[in-house]
N, C-alpha and C positions, 0 to 999 in steps of 0.2 A: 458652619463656624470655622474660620480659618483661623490656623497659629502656625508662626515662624519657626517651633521646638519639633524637631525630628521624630516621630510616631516608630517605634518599633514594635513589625509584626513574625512573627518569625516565621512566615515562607518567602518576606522578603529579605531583601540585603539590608547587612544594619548600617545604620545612618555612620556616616563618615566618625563623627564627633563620637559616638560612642565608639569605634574603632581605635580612637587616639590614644583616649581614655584605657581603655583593655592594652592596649600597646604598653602603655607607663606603669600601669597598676600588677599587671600579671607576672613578670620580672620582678617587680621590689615584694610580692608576697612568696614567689619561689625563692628568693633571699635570704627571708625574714624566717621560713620553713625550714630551710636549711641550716639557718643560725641557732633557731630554736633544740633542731636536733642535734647539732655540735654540743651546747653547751647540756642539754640532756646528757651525751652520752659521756660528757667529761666527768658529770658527776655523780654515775655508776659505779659502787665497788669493782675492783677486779674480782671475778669469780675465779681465780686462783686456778690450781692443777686438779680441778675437779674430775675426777672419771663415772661413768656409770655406763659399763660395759654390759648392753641387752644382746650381742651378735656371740656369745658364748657363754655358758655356762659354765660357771664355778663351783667348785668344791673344796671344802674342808672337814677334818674332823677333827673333834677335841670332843671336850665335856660343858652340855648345856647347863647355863643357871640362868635364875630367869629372875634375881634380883641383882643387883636395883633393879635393874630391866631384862629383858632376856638378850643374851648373848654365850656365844664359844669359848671359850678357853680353850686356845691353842697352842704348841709351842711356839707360834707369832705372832702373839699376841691376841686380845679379845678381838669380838668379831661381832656386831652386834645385828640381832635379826628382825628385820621389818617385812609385811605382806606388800604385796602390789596394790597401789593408790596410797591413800594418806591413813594408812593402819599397821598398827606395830601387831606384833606376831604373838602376841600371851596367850591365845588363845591354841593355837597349836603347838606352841613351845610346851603347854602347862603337862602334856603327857608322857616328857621328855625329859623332867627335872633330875640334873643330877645324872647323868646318864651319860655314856660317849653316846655321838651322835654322828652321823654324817650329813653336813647337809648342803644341800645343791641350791642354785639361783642364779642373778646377776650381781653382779660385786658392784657395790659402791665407794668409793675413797675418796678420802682426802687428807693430806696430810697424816699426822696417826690417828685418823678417824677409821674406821674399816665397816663395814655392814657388809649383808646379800642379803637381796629381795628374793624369800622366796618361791620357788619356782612354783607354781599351781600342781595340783594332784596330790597324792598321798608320799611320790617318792620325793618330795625335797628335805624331807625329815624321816630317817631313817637310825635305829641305834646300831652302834657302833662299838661292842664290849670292846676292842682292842685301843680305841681312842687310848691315846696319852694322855693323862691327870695333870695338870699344871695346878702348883701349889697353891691354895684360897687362901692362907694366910695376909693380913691384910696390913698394912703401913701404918704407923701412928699416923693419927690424922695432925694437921696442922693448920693455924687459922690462917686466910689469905685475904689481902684485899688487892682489888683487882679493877681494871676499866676495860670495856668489852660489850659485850651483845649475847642475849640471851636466842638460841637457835633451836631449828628442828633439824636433828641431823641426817636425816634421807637428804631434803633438797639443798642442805648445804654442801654436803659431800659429792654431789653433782647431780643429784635426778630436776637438780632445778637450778638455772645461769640467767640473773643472778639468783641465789640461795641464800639470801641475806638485807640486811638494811629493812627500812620502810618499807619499800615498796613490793618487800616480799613478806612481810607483817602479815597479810589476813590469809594466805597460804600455809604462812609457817602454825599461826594459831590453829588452821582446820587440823592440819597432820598431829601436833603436837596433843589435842583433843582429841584423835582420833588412836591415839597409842603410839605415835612413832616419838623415840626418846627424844627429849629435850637435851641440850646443854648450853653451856656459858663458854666461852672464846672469848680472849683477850691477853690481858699485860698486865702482871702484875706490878707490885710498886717499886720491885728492883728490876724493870723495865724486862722481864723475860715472858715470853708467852706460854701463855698456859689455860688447859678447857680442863673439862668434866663435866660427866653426866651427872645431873640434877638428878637426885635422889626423890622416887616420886612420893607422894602421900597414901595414906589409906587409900584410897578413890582409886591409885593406879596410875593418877595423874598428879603431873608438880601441883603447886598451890596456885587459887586465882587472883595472886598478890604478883605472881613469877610469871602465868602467863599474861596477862596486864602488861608487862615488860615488854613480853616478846618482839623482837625486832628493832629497837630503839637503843642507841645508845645509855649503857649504864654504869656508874659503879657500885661494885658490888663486895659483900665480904660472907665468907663462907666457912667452912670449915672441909677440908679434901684427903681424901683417905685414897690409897689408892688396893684395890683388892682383884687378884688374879687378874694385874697390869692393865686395870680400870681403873683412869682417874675418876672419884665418886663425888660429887658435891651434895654435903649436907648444912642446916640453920643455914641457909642462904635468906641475905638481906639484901635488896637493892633497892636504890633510887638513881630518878633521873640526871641525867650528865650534858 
């Protein structure tokens, strides 16, 4: 049976016409590639001055508390403490309550966000009788309403670029389930920025009204205390923005 249509085998040479064809076609999709990823990456948050510094180990001491969540009291303010992977630190902190402490890890920052992951072994928490006391005495709280983004603050603070928006949503849910503090970042309505740690529930963890949120544009209204220079968020309400 013979036909005039070019048979393509591939230990031969391919037929002219499909040659043409791959000539016009393979240019407009490496185009179209490249266009796709421009406009992706234009509408990527900036992950801001995030640090998370693994090539040196950090230290501080002050005094451990371990509500809302466990964090330092420094005289530079709080210092909030998470394990390595997507777990906050209650469990080692809990023998440590109230205590100076010294503890070693990798620093995470951002902004006035502060953390250290700490370091594996028994010496990343160590007590520290001469720790300075920084006073717990707490702020009258005040009510705020706010537009903003509900976060897990390890990978927003840099262990994760970007550390935010959607498309860091089912990341932020696992850590934030997994014990690393939550918070809320944004603006309030006299256009200033402003976070705080979400104050978690009995469970240990925020409500699953809050983490529902997580990652999505919100507004939100709360009530924020600030205690040993932790902004705190409590009766936090959000919906969609």
């Amino acid at each position: 049976m013979s036909t005039d249509r070019p048979l393509y085998v591939g230990y031969m040479p391919t037929p002219r016409r499909h040659l043409l064809a791959l000539r016009a076609i393979v240019p407009l999709l490496l185009v179209l590639a490249a266009g796709i990823g421009i406009l992706t990456a234009g509408t990527m948050n900036e992950p801001g001055a995030a640090v998370w510094d693994t090539s040196a180990v950090a230290e501080v001491e002050g005094v451990l508390r371990l509500r809302p969540v466990p964090h330092v009291v420094t005289p530079d303010g709080p210092v909030l403490l998470v394990e390595q992977g997507k777990f906050g630190a209650q469990e080692r902190a809990a023998a440590f309550a109230d205590r100076g402490v010294r503890v070693r890890g990798a620093a995470i920052e951002r902004g006035a966000i502060r953390l250290i992951e700490l370091a594996a072994g028994d010496g990343a928490l160590a007590e520290a009788p001469a720790a300075a006391e920084v006073s717990g005495v707490p702020t009258a709280s005040r009510r705020v309403r706010a537009t903003g983004e509900i976060i897990d603050t390890k990978c927003f603070s840099g262990a994760m670029k970007p550390g935010e928006g959607r498309r860091h949503r089912a990341c932020a849910i696992l850590c934030i389930r997994g014990g690393i503090p939550a918070a809320f970042i944004g603006i309030d309505e006299a256009g200033e920025p402003i976070w705080g740690i979400i104050e978690p529930t009995d469970s240990g963890l925020p409500s699953e009204s809050t983490i529902d949120r997580v990652g999505e544009p919100v507004a939100a209204e709360f009530d924020l205390t600030v205690r040993d220079g932790l902004p705190v968020i409590s009766g936090l309400t959000v919906s969609p923005r």
